[in-house]
C-alpha positions as CSV (number, residue, x, y, z in Angstrom):
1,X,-13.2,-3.3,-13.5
2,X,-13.7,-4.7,-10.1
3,X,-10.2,-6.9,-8.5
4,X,-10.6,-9.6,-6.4
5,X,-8.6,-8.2,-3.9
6,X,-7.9,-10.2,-0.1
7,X,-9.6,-8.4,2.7
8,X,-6.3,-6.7,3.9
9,X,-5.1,-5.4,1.1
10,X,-8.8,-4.4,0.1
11,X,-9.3,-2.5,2.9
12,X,-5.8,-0.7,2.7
13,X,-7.1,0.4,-1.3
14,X,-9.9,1.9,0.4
15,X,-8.7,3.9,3.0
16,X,-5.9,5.3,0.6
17,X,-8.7,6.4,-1.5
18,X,-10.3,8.1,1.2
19,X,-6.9,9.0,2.5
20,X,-7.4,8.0,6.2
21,X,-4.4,7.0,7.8
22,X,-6.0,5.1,10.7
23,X,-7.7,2.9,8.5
24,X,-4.8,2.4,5.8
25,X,-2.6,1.6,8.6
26,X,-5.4,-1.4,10.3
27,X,-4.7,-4.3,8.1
28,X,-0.8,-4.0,8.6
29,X,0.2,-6.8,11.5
30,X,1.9,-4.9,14.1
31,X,5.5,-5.6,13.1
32,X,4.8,-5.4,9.5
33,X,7.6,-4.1,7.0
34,X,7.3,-1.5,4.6
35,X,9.8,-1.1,1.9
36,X,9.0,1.9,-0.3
37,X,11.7,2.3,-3.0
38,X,14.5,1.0,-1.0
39,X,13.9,2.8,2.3
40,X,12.5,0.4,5.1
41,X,9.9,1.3,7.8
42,X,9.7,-1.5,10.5
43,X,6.1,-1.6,12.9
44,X,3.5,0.4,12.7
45,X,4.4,3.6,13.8
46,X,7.3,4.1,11.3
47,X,4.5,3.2,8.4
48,X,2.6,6.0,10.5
49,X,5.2,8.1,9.6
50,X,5.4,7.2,6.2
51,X,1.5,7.4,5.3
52,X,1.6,11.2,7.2
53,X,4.7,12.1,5.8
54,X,4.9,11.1,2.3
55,X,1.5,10.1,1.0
56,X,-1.0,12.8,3.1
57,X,0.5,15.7,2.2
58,X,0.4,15.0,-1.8
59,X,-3.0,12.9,-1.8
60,X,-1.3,10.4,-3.4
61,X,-3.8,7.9,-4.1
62,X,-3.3,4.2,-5.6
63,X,-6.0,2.7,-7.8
64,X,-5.2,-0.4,-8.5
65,X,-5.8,-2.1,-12.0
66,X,-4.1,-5.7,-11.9
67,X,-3.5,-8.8,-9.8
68,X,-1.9,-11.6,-9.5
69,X,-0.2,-14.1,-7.2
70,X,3.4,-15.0,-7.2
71,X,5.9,-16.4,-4.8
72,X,3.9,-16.5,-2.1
73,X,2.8,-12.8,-2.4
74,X,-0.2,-11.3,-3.8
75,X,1.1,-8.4,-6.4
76,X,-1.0,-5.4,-7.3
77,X,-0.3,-3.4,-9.9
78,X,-1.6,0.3,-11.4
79,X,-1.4,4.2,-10.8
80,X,-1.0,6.6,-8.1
81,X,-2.2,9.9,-8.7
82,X,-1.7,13.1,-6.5
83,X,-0.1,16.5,-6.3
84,X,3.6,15.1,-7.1
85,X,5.5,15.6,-10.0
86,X,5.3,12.7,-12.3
87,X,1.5,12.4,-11.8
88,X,0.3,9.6,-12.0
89,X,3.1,7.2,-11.8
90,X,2.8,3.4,-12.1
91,X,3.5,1.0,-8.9
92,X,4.0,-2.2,-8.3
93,X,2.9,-3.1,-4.7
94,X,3.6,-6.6,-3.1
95,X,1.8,-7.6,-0.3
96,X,2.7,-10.5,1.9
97,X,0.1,-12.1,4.1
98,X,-0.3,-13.5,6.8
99,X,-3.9,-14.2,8.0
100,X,-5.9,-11.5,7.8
101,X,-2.8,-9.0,7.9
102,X,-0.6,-7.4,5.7
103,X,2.9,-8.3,7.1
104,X,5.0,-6.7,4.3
105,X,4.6,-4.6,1.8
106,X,7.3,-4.1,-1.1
107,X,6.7,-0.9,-3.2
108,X,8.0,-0.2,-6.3
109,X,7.7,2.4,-9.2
């Protein structure tokens, strides 16, 4: 099944598959937010961090199997998979957009 994804968040799916960092990290504007399960990264190096701390290191790769729009965000939900205990696990990412950039992004398991 193919989602009709926005560009931004499109191109973030694809470079987590690939699991390239530079390219994950291109659609987020450059003060974007992350929350990821409570903790908050602010800007683009702090999600740096994040994708080379937490997500590298244990592939963890999102495939996304539903969409939808509410509130003003566009919500994508479905697995990760990688070398962390639990594998997969179900996430629920909202994206917030502005443009043609991911300006927050909400994760949630």
């Amino acid at each position: 099944m193919t989602l009709d994804l926005p560009s931004p968040i499109a191109a973030y799916v694809a470079a987590n598959a690939r699991l390239d960092v530079a390219a994950m990290l291109a659609p987020f504007a450059a003060d974007a937010v992350l929350r990821d399960n409570g903790a908050v990264f602010r800007g683009r190096a702090e999600i740096n961090g994040l994708f080379e701390d937490a997500v590298i290191p244990v592939k963890a790769i999102f495939t996304p199997d539903t969409v939808r729009h509410e509130n003003g965000q566009v919500v994508v939900e479905g697995p990760a998979h990688g070398d962390f205990k639990g594998s997969p696990i179900r996430f629920t990412y909202r994206f917030t957009l502005e443009g043609d950039a991911i300006t927050a992004l909400e994760i949630t398991a």
